[in-house]
N, C-alpha and C positions, 0 to 999 in steps of 0.2 A: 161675579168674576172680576177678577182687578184687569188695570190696564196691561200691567205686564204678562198676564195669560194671555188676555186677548192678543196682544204684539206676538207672543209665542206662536201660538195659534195658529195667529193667520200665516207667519213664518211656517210652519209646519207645512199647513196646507198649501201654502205656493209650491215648496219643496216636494211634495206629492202629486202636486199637479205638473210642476217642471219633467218630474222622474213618468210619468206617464207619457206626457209627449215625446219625451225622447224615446220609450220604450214602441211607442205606436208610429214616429218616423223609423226607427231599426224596420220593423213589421213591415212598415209600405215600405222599405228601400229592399229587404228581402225578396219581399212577394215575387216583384218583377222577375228576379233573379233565378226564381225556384221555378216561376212559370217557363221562363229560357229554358231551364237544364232539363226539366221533368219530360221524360222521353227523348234525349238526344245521347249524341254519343262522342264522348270526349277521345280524343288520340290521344295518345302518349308515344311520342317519335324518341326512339333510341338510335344513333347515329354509327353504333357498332354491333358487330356481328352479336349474336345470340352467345350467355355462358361467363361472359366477363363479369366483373364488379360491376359495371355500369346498367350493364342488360339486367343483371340481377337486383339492384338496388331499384331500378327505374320500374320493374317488374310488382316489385313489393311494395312500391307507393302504390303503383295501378291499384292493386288489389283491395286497397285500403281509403283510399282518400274519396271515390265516389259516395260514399255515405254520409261524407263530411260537406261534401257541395249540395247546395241547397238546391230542391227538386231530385237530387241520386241518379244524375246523368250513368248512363255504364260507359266505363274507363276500358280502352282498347289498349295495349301495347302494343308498339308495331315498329319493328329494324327495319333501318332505312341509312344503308352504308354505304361509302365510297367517298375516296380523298381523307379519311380518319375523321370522317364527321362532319367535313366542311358542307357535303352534299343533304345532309339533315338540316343544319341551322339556315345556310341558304333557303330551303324550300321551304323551312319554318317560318322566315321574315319575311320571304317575297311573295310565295303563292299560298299557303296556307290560309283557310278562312282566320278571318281579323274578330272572331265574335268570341274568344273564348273556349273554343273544342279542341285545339290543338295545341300540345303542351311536349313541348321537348326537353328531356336530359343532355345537357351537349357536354362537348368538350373545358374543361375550366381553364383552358389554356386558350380560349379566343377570344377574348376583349383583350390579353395583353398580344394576338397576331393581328387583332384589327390595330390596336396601339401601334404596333411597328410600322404600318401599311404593309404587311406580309399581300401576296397574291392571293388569289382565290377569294379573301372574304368581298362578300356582295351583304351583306347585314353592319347596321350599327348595334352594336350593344349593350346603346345607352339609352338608346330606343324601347331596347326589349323591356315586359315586365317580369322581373325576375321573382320567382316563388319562392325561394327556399333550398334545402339542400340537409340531408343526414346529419351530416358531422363535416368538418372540416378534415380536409387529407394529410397523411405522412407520405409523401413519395417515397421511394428504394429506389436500389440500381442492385438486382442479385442477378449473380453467376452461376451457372452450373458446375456445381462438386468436382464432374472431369475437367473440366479446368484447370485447376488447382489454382486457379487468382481468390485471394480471401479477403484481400485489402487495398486502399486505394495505389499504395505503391507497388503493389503485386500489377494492376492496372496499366501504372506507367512502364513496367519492363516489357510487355508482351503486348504484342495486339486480341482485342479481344472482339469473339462477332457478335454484334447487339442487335436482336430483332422491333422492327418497329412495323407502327405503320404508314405513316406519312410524313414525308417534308410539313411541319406544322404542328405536327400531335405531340403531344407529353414522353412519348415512347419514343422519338426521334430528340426532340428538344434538350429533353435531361442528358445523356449521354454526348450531345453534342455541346452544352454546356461543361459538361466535364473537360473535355477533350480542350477546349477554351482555354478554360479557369487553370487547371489540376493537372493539364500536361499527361492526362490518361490518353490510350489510344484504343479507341473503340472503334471498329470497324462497322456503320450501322449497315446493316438492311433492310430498306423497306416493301410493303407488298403485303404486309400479312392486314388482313381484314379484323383482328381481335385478339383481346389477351388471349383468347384459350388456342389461337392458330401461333401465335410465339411459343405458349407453352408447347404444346405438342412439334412444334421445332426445335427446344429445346432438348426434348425427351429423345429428337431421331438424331442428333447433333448438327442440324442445321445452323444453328447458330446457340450462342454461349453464355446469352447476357440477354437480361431485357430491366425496362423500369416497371412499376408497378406499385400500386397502394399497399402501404403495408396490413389496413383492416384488408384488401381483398388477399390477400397471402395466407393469412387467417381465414376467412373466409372459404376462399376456395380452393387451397393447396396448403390444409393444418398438417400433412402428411411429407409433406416436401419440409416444413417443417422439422416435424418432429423427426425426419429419419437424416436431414441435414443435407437433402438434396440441392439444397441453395445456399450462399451464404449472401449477407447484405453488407455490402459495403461501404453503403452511407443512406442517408437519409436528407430529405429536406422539409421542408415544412415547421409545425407546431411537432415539438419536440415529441418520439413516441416515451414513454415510462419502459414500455417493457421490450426496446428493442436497443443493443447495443451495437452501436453502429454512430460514428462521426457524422454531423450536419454540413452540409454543404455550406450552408449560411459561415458557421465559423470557418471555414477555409476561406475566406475571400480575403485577400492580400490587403485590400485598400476601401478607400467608401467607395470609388468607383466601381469595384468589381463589387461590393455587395448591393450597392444599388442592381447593378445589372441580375445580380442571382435575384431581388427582389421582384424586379421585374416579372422575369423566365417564368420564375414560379409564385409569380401570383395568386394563382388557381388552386393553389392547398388551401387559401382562404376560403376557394368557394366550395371547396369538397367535388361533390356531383352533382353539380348545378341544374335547378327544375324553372325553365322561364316558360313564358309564352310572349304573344308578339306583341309587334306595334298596332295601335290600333283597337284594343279592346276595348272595350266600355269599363272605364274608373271602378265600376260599381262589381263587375263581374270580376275585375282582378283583383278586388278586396275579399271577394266571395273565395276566391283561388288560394290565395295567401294565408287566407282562419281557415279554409280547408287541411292545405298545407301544417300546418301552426296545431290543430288538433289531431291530423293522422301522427303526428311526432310525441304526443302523448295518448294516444289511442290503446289501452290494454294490450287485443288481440294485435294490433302491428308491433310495440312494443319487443313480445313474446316472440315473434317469428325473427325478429329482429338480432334478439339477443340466440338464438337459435341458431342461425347461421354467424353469427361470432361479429355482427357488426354495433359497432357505439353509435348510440343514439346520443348526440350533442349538437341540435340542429343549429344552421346556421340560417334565418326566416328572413321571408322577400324583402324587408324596406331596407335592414343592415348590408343584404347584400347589394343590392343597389347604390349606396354608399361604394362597398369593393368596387364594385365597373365601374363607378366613376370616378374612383382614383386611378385608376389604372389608368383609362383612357386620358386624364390629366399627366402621362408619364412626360419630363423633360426630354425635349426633344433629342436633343446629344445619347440620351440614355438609350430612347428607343431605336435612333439608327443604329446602337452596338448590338442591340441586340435580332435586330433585323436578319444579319447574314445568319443567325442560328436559329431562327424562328421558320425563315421561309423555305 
C-alpha cells in the first residue's frame, strides 16, 4: 500500500469515526428527551373559542405532531378564552409548567401589542420559544352582501358595523387601522369570543363586516364564497394569487404610514403562530421545533391539510424568532402611533 492510500485511509476512517460520534452524541442528547416525553401529556392552549382557523389549525398539529416528539407524549388541545387571547398567552408565560408540556397557538398580533406597551400584556415575547406556524397569513376585511359596501370607497361613504373581539386582536386592530390610514368608517364591536360568534352575527345582522384570514374563508366559509355572501375589500399581508382585492400595504400615503401598517400587521408573518415558554430546556425546544418541522412534511397531516383547503408553506421556530425580534426592535415614534389602535 502507498503512502497516499495509507493518508487516504486514515482520512477515511477519522471521517467515519467523527460521523459516529456525532450520530452517538444525537442518540444520548435524544435519549434524555424521549425518556421526558414517554408517558406524559403535552397541552396545546388555543386562546379562542372552538370552530375558528385558529381552533382548527391548532387542532390539526395536535393530532399530528405527538408522533414526531421523541418518546410520543399524547397532545391535548385545550381553549382557554377571554380578552381575544391575552388570557392564554399570559397564563402560558407566567403559570404554565416551564418543562416543555405546554404549547400555545396565540394571537400573531402580540409581540407587536407588547411592542406598543399596549395594556394587558404580562409576557415577553422575546422570551418565548417560538415553534413554527402553517403558512404565513393574508388578512381581509369582508362585508356582508346586505350591505351593499363592495369597496374601500363604498367604506368611506357609510358607516359600517365591524365585529370583533377585543381592544388588541387582529379583528379589532385591522378595521381600526383602516379607519386611521383610509378615512373608512367602521363602527367596531367588541365582545364576541371567536370567528364563528362574528360569523353567526353576521348571518342575524348583528353586525356587517369583520377581518379574517383569507385561507380560513376558504377553509371554513368555501360556501359564503362561492354563493358571494361576502365581498373582500382589501387584503394585507403576502400578496393572495387567487384573491382580487387592493393591499393595504399599497395604500399607505407615505413611509411613515407604511411603516405603521408594517407594524399592525406584522403577524401575517407569523401566520398562526406555535410557541411555548420561557424556560424550557435548549434541548426539549429543539426536540419541539424538528417535531414541528416534520409534522409540516408529514403525509397523513399534509393530506388533511390540503382537505380543509389550507396551504401548507410553514413558517419554523428559529426564522420566526428572527420576526419577534424585529418587531420588538420597532422605532419608538412608530410604535407610539401605533399604540392608540393596538390597545
Amino acid at each position: 500500500m502507498t503512502r497516499e492510500h495509507r493518508s487516504m485511509l486514515g482520512c477515511c476512517c477519522g471521517l467515519l469515526l467523527l460521523l459516529v460520534l456525532l450520530l452517538a452524541n444525537a442518540q444520548a442528547q435524544a435519549e434524555p428527551v424521549a425518556d421526558f416525553y414517554r408517558g406524559k401529556t403535552v397541552n396545546v392552549l388555543i386562546g379562542v373559542g372552538v370552530g375558528g382557523e385558529y381552533d382548527i389549525q391548532a387542532r390539526m398539529v395536535a393530532r399530528h405532531i405527538g408522533k414526531h416528539i421523541p418518546g410520543n407524549p399524547t397532545v391535548v388541545p385545550q381553549n382557554m378564552t377571554g380578552a381575544g387571547g391575552l388570557k392564554m398567552i399570559n397564563y402560558l408565560y407566567a403559570v404554565a409548567p416551564r418543562d416543555g408540556t405546554a404549547i400555545g397557538m396565540i394571537a400573531n398580533a402580540f409581540p407587536a401589542l407588547q411592542a406598543v406597551g399596549a395594556a394587558g400584556v404580562q409576557f415577553d415575547a422575546g422570551k418565548m420559544q417560538w415553534l413554527g406556524s402553517i403558512a404565513p397569513a393574508v388578512e381581509t376585511l369582508a362585508v356582508w352582501h346586505a350591505a351593499g359596501v363592495k369597496t374601500i370607497e363604498d367604506a368611506r361613504q357609510r358607516e359600517v358595523v365591524v365585529g370583533a373581539s377585543a381592544r388588541g386582536a387582529i379583528t379589532f386592530t385591522y378595521p381600526a387601522l383602516m379607519n386611521d390610514l383610509l378615512g373608512t368608517k367602521f363602527k367596531i364591536v367588541t365582545g364576541y369570543t371567536g370567528g364563528n360568534q362574528i360569523n353567526l352575527a353576521m348571518e342575524r345582522g348583528e353586525v356587517e363586516a369583520r377581518n379574517n384570514t383569507w385561507s380560513s374563508w376558504k377553509a371554513t366559509k368555501p360556501d359564503w364564497l362561492r354563493d358571494h355572501k361576502i365581498a373582500i375589500i382589501v387584503q394585507a399581508g403576502p400578496r393572495a394569487p387567487d384573491l382580487d382585492a387592493p393591499s393595504i400595504e399599497s395604500l399607505g400615503r407615505n413611509a411613515d404610514d407604511r411603516q405603521l401598517i408594517e407594524l399592525v400587521m406584522s403577524g401575517t408573518q407569523l401566520g398562526r403562530p406555535m410557541t411555548t415558554n420561557a424556560g424550557v430546556p435548549p434541548e426539549r425546544v429543539a426536540a419541539l421545533r424538528a417535531a414541528f418541522a416534520a409534522t409540516m412534511t408529514d403525509p397523513e397531516f399534509l393530506a388533511e391539510a390540503k382537505a380543509l383547503n389550507f396551504e401548507v408553506n410553514p413558517v419554523l421556530g428559529e426564522p420566526m424568532q428572527r420576526i419577534v425580534e424585529k418587531v420588538l426592535a420597532t422605532p419608538k415614534a412608530v410604535a407610539a402611533r401605533a399604540k392608540g389602535l393596538m390597545e
